[in-house]
C-alpha positions, 0 to 999 in steps of 0.5 A, spaced: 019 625 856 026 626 857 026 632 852 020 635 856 024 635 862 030 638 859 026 643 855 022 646 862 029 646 866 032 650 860 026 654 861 027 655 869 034 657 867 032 662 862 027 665 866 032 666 872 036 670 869 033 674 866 029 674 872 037 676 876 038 681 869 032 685 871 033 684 879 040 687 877 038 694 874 033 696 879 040 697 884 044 702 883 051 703 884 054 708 887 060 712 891 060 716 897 064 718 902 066 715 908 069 717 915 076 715 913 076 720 906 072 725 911 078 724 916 082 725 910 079 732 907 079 735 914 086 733 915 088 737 908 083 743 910 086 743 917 094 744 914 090 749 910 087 753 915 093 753 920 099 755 915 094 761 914 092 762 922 085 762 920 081 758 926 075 755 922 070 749 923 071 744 917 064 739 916 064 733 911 058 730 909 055 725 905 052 725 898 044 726 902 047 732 906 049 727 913 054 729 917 060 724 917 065 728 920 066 736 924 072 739 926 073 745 929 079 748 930 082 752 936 078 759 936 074 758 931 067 761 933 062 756 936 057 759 931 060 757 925 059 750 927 051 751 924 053 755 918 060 750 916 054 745 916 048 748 913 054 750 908 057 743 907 048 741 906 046 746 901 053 745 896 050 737 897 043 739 896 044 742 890 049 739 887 054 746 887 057 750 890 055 755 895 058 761 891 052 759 887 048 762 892 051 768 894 052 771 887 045 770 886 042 773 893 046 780 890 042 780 885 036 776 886 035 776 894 029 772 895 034 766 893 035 766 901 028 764 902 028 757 899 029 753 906 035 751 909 039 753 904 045 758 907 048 762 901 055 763 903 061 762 900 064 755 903 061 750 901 064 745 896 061 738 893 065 732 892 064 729 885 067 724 883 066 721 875 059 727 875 056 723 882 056 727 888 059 723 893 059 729 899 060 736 900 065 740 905 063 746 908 068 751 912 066 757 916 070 762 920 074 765 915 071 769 910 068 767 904 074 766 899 079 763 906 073 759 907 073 756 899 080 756 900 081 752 906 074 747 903 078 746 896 085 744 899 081 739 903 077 737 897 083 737 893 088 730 898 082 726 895 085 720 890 079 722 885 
């Protein structure tokens, strides 16, 4: 009888941790950018941007295109708050850069009919270890300045 016991509570054991194993292997893991690393890459960008006199909107967001922090500098055009943000979308949505985009709508325009994607250069993923984690998107500038600005705000991050 002692033996039955014994042998029903290893059982039991046995089952529940197999039972957390499997529980464990459903979730995921995974990294994503905060408000205090958004602050960071806008921080960077904005030295970058104000060394070369350029008034840009800087936008972070996180891994599923969420906004997490938006600046716009003195004298950057109010509309490039809508393109900074549709920029920093489509680089998180599609795992690359904007630039992606805007080489492909020369050649094959009917890329800028996929909706809400804004094929201007601009827009960065954050990876980190091959997991998306966020994007920047910059606007004001022009295209390359705008890479330029998303790049050095990119690039303060302890990756």
């Amino acid at each position: 009888m002692f033996s039955q016991i014994k042998l029903r509570l290893i059982l039991v054991f046995i089952v529940s941790s197999l039972l957390s194993l499997y529980s464990q292997a459903e979730l995921t893991s995974k990294r994503v950018i905060g408000l205090s690393g958004a602050k960071k890459i806008a921080a960077a960008a904005e030295l970058e941007a104000v060394g070369n006199k350029w008034n840009v909107v800087i936008v972070v967001v996180d891994d599923g295109g969420h906004l997490v922090y938006l600046q716009r500098l003195d004298g950057a055009p109010t509309g490039s708050i809508g393109v900074a943000i549709g920029k920093a979308r489509t680089a998180a949505a599609f795992k690359r850069p904007t630039q992606v985009f805007d080489e492909l709508a020369k050649t094959r325009p009917a890329i800028t009919s996929i909706p809400d994607i804004v094929p201007l250069e601009g827009g960065v993923p954050i990876m980190v270890g091959g997991q998306l984690v966020g994007a920047v998107g910059v606007s004001g500038a022009s295209s390359q300045e705008d890479v330029q600005v998303a790049n050095a705000g990119i690039s303060a991050l302890e990756i």
